[in-house]
Each structure stands twice: as C-alpha cells, then as structure tokens.
N, C-alpha and C positions, 0 to 999 in steps of 0.2 A: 516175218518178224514175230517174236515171240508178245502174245500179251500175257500182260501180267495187271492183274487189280492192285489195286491199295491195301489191300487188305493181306494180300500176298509179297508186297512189296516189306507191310509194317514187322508181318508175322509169320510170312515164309519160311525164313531163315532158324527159327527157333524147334528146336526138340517140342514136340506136341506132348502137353501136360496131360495125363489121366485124373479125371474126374472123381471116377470109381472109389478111389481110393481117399476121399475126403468127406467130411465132413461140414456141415456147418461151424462155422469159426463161432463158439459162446461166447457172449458178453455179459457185463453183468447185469443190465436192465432187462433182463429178456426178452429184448427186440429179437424179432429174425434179421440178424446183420443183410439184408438185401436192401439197395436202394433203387427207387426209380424216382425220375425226373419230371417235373411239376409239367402237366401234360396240356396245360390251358390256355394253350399261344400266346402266353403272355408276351413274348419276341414280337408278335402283331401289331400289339400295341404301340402307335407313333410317340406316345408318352414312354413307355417304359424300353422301346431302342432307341431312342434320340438320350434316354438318361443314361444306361447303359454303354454306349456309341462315347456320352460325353467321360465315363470313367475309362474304357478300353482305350481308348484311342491315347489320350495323355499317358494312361500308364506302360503303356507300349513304346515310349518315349524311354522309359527306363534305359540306360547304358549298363547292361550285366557282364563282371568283370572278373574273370580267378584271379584273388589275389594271395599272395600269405605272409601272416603274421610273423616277422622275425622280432623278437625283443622289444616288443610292444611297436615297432614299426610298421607299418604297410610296405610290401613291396609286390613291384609289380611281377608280372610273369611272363607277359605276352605270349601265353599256351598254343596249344592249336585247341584245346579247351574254350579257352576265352573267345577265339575265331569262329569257334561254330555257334559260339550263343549270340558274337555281334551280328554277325553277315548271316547264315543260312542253317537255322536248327537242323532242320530235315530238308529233302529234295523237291518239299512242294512248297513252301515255305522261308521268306526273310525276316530276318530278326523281328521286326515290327506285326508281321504278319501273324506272327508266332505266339507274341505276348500279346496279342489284340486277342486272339482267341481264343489264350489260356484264359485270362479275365474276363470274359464273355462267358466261357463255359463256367466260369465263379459265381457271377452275378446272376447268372441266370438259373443255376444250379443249385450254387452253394457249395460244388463239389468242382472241384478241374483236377484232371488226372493227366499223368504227363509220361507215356511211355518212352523209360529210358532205352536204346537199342545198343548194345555192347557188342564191339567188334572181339570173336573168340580169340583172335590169335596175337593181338597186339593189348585187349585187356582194354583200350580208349572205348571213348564213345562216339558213337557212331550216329549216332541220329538222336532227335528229340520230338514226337509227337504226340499233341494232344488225343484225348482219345475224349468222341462224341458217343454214350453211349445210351439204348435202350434201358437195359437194367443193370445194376452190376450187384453179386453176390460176392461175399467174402467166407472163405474155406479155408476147413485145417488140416494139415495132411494126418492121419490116422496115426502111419506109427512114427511118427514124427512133430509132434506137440510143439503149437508154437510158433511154425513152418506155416506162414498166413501166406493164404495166394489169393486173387481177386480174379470172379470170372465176369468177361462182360459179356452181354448180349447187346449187339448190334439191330437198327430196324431193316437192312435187307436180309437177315436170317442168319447171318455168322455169329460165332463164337469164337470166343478165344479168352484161358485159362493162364493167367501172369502174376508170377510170386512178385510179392507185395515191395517187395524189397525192390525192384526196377519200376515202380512208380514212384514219382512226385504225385504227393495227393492235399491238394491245396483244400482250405475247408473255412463257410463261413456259417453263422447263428451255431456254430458247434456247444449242442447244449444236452438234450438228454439222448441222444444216440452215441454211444459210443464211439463208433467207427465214423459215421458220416456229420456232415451239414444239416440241419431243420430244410423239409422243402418247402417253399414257399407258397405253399398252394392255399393255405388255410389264412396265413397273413395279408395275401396281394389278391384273391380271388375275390373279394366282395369290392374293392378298388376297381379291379379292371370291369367287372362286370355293371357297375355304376358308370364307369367311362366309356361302354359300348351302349348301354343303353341312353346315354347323355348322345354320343353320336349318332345314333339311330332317330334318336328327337328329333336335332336338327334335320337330319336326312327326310322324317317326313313334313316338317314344317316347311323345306323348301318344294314339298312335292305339293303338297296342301293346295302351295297360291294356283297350283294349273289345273284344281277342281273347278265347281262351276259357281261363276257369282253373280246369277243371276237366274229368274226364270221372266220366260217373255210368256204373257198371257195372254190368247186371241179371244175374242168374245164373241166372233164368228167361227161358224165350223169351215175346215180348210184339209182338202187334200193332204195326203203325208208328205207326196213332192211340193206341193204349195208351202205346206208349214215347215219345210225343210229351208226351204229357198227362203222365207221370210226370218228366219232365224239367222241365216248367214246373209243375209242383207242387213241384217244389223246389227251383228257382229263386226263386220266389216266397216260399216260408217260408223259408228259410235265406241265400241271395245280396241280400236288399233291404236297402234302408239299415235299416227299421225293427226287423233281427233286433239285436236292442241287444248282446245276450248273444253273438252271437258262434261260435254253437256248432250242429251238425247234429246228428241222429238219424237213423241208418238201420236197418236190422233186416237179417237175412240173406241176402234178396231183393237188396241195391242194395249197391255200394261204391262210395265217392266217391275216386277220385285226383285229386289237386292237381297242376296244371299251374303249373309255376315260369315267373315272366315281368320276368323285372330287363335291362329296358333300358339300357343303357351309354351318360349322356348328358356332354357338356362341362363342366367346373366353372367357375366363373366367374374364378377367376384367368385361365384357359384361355382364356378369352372376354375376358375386358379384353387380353387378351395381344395376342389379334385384331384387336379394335377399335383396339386402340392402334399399330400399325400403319399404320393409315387415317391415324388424326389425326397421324401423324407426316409424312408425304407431306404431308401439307396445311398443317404446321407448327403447328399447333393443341394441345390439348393437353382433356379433358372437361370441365374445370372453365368452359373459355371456352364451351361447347357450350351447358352445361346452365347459363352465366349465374351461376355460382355462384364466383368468381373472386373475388380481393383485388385491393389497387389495384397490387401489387408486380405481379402477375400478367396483371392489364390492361395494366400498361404495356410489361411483355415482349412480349404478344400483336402492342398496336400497331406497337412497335418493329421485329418482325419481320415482321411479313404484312400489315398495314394501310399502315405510311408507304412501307414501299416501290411498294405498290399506288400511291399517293397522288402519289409522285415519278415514275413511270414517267407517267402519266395526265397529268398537270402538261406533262411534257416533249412528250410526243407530241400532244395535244390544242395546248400553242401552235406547233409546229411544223407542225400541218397547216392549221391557221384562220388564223394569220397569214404576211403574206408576209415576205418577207427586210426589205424597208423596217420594217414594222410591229414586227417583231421587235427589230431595231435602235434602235428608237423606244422601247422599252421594255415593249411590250404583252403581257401575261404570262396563263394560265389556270394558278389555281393548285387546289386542294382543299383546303381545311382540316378539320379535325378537332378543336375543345372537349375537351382530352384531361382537363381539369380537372374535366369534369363526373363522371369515371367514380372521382374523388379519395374520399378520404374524407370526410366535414365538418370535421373537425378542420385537414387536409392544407388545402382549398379556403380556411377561415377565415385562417388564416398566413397564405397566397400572396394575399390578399384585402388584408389588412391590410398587408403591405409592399410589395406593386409599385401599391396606389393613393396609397398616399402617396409615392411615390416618380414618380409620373407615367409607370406602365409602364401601367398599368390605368384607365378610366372609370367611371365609377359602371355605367352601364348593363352594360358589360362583365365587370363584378364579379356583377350580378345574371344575367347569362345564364348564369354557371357553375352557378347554385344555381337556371336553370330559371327565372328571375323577368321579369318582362314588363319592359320599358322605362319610365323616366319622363323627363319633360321637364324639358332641362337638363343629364341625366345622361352628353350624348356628349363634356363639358365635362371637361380632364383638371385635377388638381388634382395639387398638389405641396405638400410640411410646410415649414412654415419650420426647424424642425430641420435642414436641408439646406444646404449649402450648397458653393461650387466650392471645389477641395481649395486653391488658389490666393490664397483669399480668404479664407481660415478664419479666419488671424489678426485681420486686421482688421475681421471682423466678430464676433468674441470681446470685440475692444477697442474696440467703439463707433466703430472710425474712418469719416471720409467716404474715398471713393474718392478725391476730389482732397485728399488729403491736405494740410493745412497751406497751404490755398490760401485764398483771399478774393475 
C-alpha cells in the first residue's frame, strides 16, 4: 500500500509554485509582510485552553449554509457545497472538528488560514483545510503585479507556496500590519508568566510542608547509628498522624526546637484578579467557561465574540469560493447559530407561541429549539386567522366581500 503524508495528500495534487520569481509582497507600513506565531505555549496554559476550548467549541456549533439571495429572499440550495461544510470539510475532519480548529488557530494566533483545494476538472471544491503553520511570508509575483501568494513554512521542514486567492484568511487585533492579526506575545506574555509563577508558588508551598520542622538536640554525644535511631524513634512516636494527643516527651538528654515554616501563598481574590485578565483579552468572562451563565449572559457572550466570529467567516468564506459572477448571482455562505436554544423554557415557549402563529416559525423549526427531532408536515408554515392586513381590518370586522357591493 502506497503511503502518502498529509502534507502530500493537502498539496500533492497542485502544480509546484516557483519561488524565484517573486518578491516580497510591499505594504505600506514597512513591515516585512512575514508572520510568525506567538511562540510562548500560551496553549499550556489551563487558563487560557479552557478559555479558548470555551469559544471554539460553541462556535463550532455554527450550522454553515450556501444560500442565495433571490429578490431580497433567502433561498435555500441544498449544494453538495453546503454538504461538505455540514458533514466532512476535508478527509480527516467533521464539520465541528473543523470549525473548532479554525477558531483555535484565531485565538490563538490571530490568524486562521483555510486552505481552499479545488477539483481541476469539475471547478467544485474539494476539500477545506486548516493550515497550522511555522512562519508564513506573503509574495508578489515579479512580472505579474498584484498576483499575492502566501508561503508557509511548516515545523517538520516543509513548504509550500499558495496564491492568496485559495485561502480563507480569517484575522483578529487587525491593526497596524497590513496583511496579518497583532501577535499576541506582547499583550498576554507578562499574564501568563504571572500565572506560572502564581503556579510555581503554590507547587513550592505544598513542597515546603515535607521540609524539616523541627531539630531534636542531644546534650550527650551519641554515635551516628545511635543519633540516627534516636531521631526515628521520635519521629515515629511523636510526628505520625497516629500521635492523636498531640504532645512529646523528652527527658534531659533531647531538646526538641520547632522550626517555623509558613509559606506565603496567593489569595484567591489575587488569583481571580489573574485569571480575569485572560478572559478579558478573550472577551469571555468564567461564568461562560464553566457553562454556568444565564440567558442575559449567553446572549452578551454571543453578541460579542461569537456573531462577530460568524460575520467575519460568512464574508470571507463567500468571497473566496465564489467568483464575482457567483456573487452577483446571489450565492452567499452564511453560519448560523439556534441562539433560542441556550433561552430559557419559559423565554423559548413565548417566542414559540407567537412567531408560529404569525408565520415567522414552522412546526419543525419550533421543535429544534427545544432539541426535538422533525415530524412530517412540520416544514409547512401556518398563520392565525386572528390576523389579518392592517388595510383590511375593517372590512373583515364587518363581514364584508372584497368586491364590495358587487354582483
């Protein structure tokens, strides 16, 4: 059987770009367009993956959908487009899998890069993979002005040279770099390194107690095996859990001095102070971490770090898949988010009860907020006859025909 790496699998298939012939892509700040990735395990950190873990994971939840805009309507499309981004982007990877680790590589970056893989002969696409990378440079092709390609370098030694146009390149703190994200090195480094030496504390303060607390002083001279043995003779009767009482004996021979050992460790105000820090950079806040949030609370969360994720993703994903034609045609990738389901029951029940009868909601639609499978029939929208056009109210107060007074 043939093996083949990932690497060969991603980039195989593609014509091998020449380097040679390119340049440094210019900007106008005069950065050297090359990025690399904030190098100081901040991932290590139980504080900043458990914050991180708390954004990727809900927003991976996202439902990404081709839809297109006919005459200001949505319609649906059901693609085989739409099928690779619900069910299986690429072959090592599920939807979910996919979006956890594009946003992972955001957060953690500032940068998520999404290599698009286009089948030659049918023009679809074919695959969607993140791409993790070492460094990446951005280049212009020489006689070709304009023609932006991105090379990455990999940390087992590859390369690979990919015009700009087949990536999705998602970007946050985009501020004075032209091309890339701010890395977060400068911002979250003097955080985490307070939060490893905060951990380091405790780690020697629990070490601390198994020094020594006490010295036993003999006032006679004694053997090294004698003063061994008389030291674990009273270690044993006095220092073990079992001495209940609490209390030694010695005779005029031994005096026991107590060695003081009060370790000086963080309080926990101290420690939330720290921790909250983190979640602030990440806009997060513990309650969303540990799942323990109200619906007021979830909806801040969303509002802030999830729909924006969701709008950014939206725009850049149909701007890379689709061409200008396609675009113009209406053909849209959007992300949704069931923001109803995270409601209260009581909240879900109301909103239940007036946008179905009102023909904003389907049956089935009404049940996927509360979680409930589909029934047939249920994609059928209904409306109250209480209702009725503000235009026509009268007249159907007072029994009248539309053709009024006609025959």
């Amino acid at each position: 059987m043939q093996k083949r790496s990932l690497y060969q699998i991603m980039f195989g298939n593609r014509p091998k770009v020449n380097d040679t012939d390119k340049n440094y892509f210019r900007v106008l700040n005069g950065f050297v367009p090359t990025f690399t990735p904030f190098s100081g395990n901040a991932y290590d950190s139980d504080v900043v993956r458990s914050t991180v873990d708390a954004i990727a994971r809900n927003a991976a939840k996202f439902k990404p959908k081709h839809v297109r805009r006919v005459n200001g309507e949505i319609v649906k499309t059901e693609s085989n487009l739409e099928k690779l981004l619900q069910v299986r982007p690429n072959p090592f990877m599920n939807s979910f899998a996919f979006l956890y680790k594009v946003v992972t590589l955001l957060m953690m970056t500032n940068n998520a890069f999404v290599y698009i893989d286009w089948d030659d002969e049918t023009g679809d696409v074919r695959g969607l993979y993140p791409i993790d990378f070492s460094t990446v440079d951005f280049l212009e092709a020489r006689n070709q002005p304009g023609e932006v390609y991105a090379r990455f370098r990999f940390r087992g030694g590859q390369a690979v040279t990919l015009p700009y146009e087949d990536l999705i390149h998602l970007r946050r703190f985009f501020y004075k770099d032209d091309m890339f994200g701010e890395t977060s090195e400068k911002a979250l480094t003097p955080t985490l390194e307070l939060i490893n030496t905060t951990d380091q504390g405790i780690a020697n303060a629990v070490k601390s107690s198994a020094f020594l607390r006490g010295l036993l002083k003999f006032t006679t001279m004694l053997k090294p095996e004698d003063l061994k043995k008389q030291r674990d003779d009273f270690v044993k009767d006095y220092l073990d859990v079992s001495n209940n009482g609490g209390v030694a004996a010695t005779d005029s021979k031994t005096e026991y001095q107590e060695l003081k050992n009060d370790p000086k460790m963080i309080d926990d105000k101290q420690m939330a102070a720290i921790k909250d820090k983190v979640y602030k950079y990440f806009s997060v806040n513990e309650k969303i971490i540990a799942s323990n949030y109200s619906e007021d609370e979830w909806n801040a969360f969303y509002e802030s770090v999830l729909e924006p994720l969701a709008i950014q993703m939206s725009l850049e994903f149909t701007a890379k898949i689709f061409t200008n034609r396609e675009r113009s045609n209406g053909n849209e990738i959007i992300f949704e988010a069931n923001r109803l389901q995270y409601a209260s029951n009581g909240t879900k029940i109301k909103l239940i009860e007036t946008l179905v009868d009102r023909g904003l909601l389907n049956k089935n639609e009404g049940r996927e907020i509360f979680n409930l499978g589909p029934i047939p029939g249920g994609d059928k929208y209904i409306v109250s006859l209480n209702f009725v056009q503000a235009d026509k109210a009268n007249k159907y107060q007072l029994g009248e025909d539309e053709n009024e007074g006609g025959n």
